[in-house]
C-alpha positions in Angstrom: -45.0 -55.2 69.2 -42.6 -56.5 71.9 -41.6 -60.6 70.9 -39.8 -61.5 73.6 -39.2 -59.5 76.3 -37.2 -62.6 78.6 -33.7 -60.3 78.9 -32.5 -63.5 80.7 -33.5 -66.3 78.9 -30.3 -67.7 77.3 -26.9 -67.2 79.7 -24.6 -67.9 77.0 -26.5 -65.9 74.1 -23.1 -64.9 72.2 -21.6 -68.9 72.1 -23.4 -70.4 69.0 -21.3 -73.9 69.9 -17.7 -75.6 71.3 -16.0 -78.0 69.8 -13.0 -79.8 72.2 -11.8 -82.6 70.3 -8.2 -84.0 70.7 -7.0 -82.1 67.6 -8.2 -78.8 69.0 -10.8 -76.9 71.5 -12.9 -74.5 69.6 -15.4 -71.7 70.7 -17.5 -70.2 67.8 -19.2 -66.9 69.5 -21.6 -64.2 67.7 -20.2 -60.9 67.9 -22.2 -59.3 65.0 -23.4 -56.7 68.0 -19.5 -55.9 68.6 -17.4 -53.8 66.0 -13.7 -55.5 65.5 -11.8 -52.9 67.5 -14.4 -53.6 70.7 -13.3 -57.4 70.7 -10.7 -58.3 72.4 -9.3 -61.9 72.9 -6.1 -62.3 75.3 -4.7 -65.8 76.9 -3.3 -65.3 80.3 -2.3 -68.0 82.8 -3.3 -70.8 81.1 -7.0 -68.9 80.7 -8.9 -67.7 77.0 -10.3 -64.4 78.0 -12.8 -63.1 75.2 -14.3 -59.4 75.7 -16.7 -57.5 74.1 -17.5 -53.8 75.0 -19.5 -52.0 73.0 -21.5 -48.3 74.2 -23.2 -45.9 72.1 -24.8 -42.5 72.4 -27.3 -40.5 71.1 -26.1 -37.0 69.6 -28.3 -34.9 72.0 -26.6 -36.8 75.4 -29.8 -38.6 76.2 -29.6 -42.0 75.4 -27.0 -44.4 75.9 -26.7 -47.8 75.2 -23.7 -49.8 76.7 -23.7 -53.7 76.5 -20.7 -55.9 77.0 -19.7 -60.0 77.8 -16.6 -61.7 79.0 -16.5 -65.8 78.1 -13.5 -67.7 79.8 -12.0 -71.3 78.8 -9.3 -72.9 79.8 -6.2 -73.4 77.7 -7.1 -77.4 77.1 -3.5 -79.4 78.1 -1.0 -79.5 75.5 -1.7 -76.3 73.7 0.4 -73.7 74.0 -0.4 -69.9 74.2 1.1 -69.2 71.0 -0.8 -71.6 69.5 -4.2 -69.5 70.2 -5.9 -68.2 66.7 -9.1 -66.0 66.5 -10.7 -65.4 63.6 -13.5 -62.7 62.7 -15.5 -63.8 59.7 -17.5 -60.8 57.9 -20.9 -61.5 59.3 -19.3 -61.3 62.9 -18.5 -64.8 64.1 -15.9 -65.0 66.2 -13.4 -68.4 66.0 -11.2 -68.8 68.5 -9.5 -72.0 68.0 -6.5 -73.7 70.5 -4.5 -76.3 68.6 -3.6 -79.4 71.2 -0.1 -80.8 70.2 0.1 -83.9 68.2 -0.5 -86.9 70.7 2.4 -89.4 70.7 2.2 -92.1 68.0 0.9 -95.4 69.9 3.8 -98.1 69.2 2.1 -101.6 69.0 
């Protein structure tokens, strides 16, 4: 029994939501298809790159199964680099959260 057979129905299948506030800008992302050490999350030039890669193959050569995504979001103004935190909870959502430096107090 074959339920959906649509490989291209959702574009963004792994992002489950964003959140960009002016505390912070935060991308939740299922990875429960990815083990830990295929995830890789990296912020270069001002860009969040998050990679997945995962391939597996059968004993006997003649199966192999390769899937893989790469999500990109720009480091939102005001947050630093260093600031970027990922998180991988235990049922394999992915957090990776940017921090936006406190806005300067309004004087009235």
């Amino acid at each position: 029994e074959f339920k959906d057979m649509n490989i291209f129905k959702e574009k963004d299948s792994e992002v489950i939501r964003v959140i960009n506030d002016d505390k912070k800008m935060e991308v939740s992302l299922d990875t429960s298809q990815y083990r830990p050490d295929e995830l890789n999350v990296s912020v270069f030039n001002g860009v969040i790159s998050v990679e997945g890669k995962h391939e597996e193959k059968a004993e006997d050569g003649t199966k192999m199964v390769s899937r893989q995504f790469i999500r990109k979001y720009t480091l939102p103004a005001g947050s630093k680099p260093q600031d970027v935190i990922s998180n991988l909870s235990s049922d394999g959502v992915l957090v990776i959260t940017a921090n936006k430096s406190n806005p300067a107090i309004e004087q009235k």
